[in-house]
N, C-alpha and C positions, 0 to 999 in steps of 0.2 A: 489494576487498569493503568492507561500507560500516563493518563494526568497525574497520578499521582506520585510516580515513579520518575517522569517526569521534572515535578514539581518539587522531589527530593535530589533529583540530580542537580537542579541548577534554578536561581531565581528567576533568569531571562526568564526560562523557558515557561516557568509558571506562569509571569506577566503575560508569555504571548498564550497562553491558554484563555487568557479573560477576554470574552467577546467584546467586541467593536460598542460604544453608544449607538444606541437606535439611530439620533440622526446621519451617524456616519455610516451606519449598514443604509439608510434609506437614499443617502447621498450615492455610494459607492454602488449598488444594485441596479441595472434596467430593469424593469415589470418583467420582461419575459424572458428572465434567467435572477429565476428569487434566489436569496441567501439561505435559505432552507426549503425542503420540501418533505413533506412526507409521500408512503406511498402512493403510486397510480400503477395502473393497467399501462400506461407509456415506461411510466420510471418505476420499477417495480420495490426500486428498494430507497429507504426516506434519507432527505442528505441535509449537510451544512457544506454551504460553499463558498471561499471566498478568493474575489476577484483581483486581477493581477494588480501587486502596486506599483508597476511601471505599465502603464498605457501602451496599446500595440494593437493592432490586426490581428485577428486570427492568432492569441496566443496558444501555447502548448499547456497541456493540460495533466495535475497530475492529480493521479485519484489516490486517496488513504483507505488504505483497508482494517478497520482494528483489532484485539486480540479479543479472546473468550470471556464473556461476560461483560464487554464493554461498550459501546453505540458511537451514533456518528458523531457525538461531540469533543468523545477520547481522542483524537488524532488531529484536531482542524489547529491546534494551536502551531502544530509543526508547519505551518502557511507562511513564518513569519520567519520563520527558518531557510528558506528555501531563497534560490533568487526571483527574482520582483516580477519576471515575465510572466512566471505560471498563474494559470487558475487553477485552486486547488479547491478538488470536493473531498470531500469525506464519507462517504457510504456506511449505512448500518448494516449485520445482516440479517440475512430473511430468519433465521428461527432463532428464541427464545430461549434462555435456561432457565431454570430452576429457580435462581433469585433474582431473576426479574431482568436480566439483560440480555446480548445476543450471542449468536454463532453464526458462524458459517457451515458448520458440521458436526455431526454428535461423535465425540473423541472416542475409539474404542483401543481397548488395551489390548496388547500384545504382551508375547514370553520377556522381549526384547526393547518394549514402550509403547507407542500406541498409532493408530491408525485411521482411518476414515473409512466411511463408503464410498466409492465411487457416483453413485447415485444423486447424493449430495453435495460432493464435489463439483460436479455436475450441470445440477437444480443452481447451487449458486454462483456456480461463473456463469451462466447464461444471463441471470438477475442482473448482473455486474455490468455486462456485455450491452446489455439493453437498456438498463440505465444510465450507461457512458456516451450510446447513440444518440438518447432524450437531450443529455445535457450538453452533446458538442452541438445539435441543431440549435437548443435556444438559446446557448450562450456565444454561439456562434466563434469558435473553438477549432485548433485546426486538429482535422481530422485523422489526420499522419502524426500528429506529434502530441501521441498518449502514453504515459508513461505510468505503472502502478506499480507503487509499495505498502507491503504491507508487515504487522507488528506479531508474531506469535501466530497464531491462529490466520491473521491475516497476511500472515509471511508464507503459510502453506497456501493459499489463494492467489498469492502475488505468481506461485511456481507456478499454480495451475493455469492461470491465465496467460504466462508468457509461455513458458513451456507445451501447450497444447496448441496455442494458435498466437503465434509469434508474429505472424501479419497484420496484425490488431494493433501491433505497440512498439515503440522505436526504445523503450527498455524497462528493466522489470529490478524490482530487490528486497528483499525478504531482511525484516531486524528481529532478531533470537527467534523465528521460522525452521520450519521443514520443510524438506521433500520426499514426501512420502513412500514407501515402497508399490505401492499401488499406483502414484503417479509416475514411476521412473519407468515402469512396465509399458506407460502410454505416450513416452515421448515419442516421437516420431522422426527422423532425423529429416535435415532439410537446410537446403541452403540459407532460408531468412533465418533459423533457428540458431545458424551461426553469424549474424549479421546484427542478432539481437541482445545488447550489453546488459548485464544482470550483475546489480550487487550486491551482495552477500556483508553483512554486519552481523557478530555475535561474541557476547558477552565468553569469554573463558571461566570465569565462573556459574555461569547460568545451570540451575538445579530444578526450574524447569522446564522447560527444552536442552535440554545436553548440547553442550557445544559441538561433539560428537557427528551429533545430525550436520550442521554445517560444514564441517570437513568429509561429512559424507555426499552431499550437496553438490560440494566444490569438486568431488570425484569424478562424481555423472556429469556437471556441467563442461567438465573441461576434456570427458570422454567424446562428450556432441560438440566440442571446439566452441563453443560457445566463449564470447568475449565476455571475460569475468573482471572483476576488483574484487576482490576477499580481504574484508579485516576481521583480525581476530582482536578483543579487547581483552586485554587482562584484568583480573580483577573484578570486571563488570559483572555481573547479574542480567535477570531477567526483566531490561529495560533498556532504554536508550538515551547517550548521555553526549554531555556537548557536544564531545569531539568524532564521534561519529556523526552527529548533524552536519557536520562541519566537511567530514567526507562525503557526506550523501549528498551536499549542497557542490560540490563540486567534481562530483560526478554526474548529477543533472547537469553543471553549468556545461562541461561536455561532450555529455551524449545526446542534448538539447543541441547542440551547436550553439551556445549563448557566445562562447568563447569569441566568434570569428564576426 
């Protein structure tokens, strides 16, 4: 999971994994936009959120998606990472493994590595989609400026959601992710599709997802002109490490327009 890999990359990052004291989650929180939720019939999938630590209007909002077998507490640490404008949730997803965590899809194997269903893929950006709706109404959130990444598993999600409906979000980026042969069949070319900035982070060492997949990635995205940043990490593995936060926090600041 990625606290853990995380938490062996760097000590910041471990610190900002430890949640807030209650009175400052109670402090920091409006009633009708909680610091977690489980699920509803409105927000289908259960979250940790937390809110921006620079005050604003209608901030920009960014969602974490996490890898296989991990839940929404795996990724909320990276909030502290990020620049101060964002509210950052963390989504769990809708189906369960084996030993007791979640998915987004049931991974199936290929001659060549592995796969999803469409069906699933699917079922779960819809969840995603709808739960992003619940939380920009009650956290009052701006609506244009939704941006999702996601870790492995929720790196192939991060593709699905920008890449299928790229009028949803002003950018997308996937860390040691895929793009699946199944989704590259369903892009659909389109003027916002190249309007929508996507970045791409992967370990050069990584043994499980292949770094492979990300320059295969970086193929299709730059076939549909899509505005890319592509780093390759050497050395790294399957996790995420300073200095890639480091770029990802300044490619939000960005493609946010934090910058201006």
């Amino acid at each position: 999971m990625i606290r853990a890999l995380l938490s062996a990359a760097s000590l910041s990052l471990a610190l900002a994994l430890a949640p807030l004291p209650a009175s400052a989650q109670a402090a920091a929180q409006p009633a009708a936009c909680p610091q977690s939720a489980a699920a509803t019939r409105a927000a289908p999938l259960a979250y940790e959120l937390r809110q921006p630590r620079t005050p604003g209007d209608r901030p920009p909002m960014l969602v974490l998606l996490h890898g296989y077998a991990a839940d929404e507490k795996d990724m909320i640490g990276i909030a502290d990472a990020v620049p101060g404008r964002f509210l950052v949730v963390s989504l769990r997803a809708p189906l369960t493994t084996p030993d007791g965590g979640y998915r987004w899809y049931v991974n199936r194997q290929t001659a060549d590595g592995f796969t999803a269903d469409d069906a699933q893929l699917l079922a779960s950006r819809k969840a995603v989609l709808t739960t992003i709706e619940t939380i920009v109404k009650a956290c009052k959130t701006s609506p244009q400026e939704v941006i999702v990444a996601g870790f492995s598993q929720g790196g192939v999600m991060a593709y699905e959601l920008v890449m299928m409906e790229p009028q949803r979000f002003i950018g997308g980026a996937s860390f040691g992710g895929a793009l699946l042969d199944t989704q590259q069949k369903r892009i659909v070319p389109s003027k916002r599709l190249t309007q929508t900035p996507f970045f791409i982070g992967h370990g050069e060492a990584d043994r499980i997802v292949a770094f492979s997949y990300a320059e295969k990635a970086k193929a299709v995205l730059d076939s549909h002109r899509v505005i890319l940043t592509f780093h390759a990490y050497p050395g790294m593995g399957h996790t995420v490490s300073d200095q890639e936060l480091k770029d990802f926090a300044g490619w939000l600041t960005r493609t946010a327009s934090l910058d201006k």
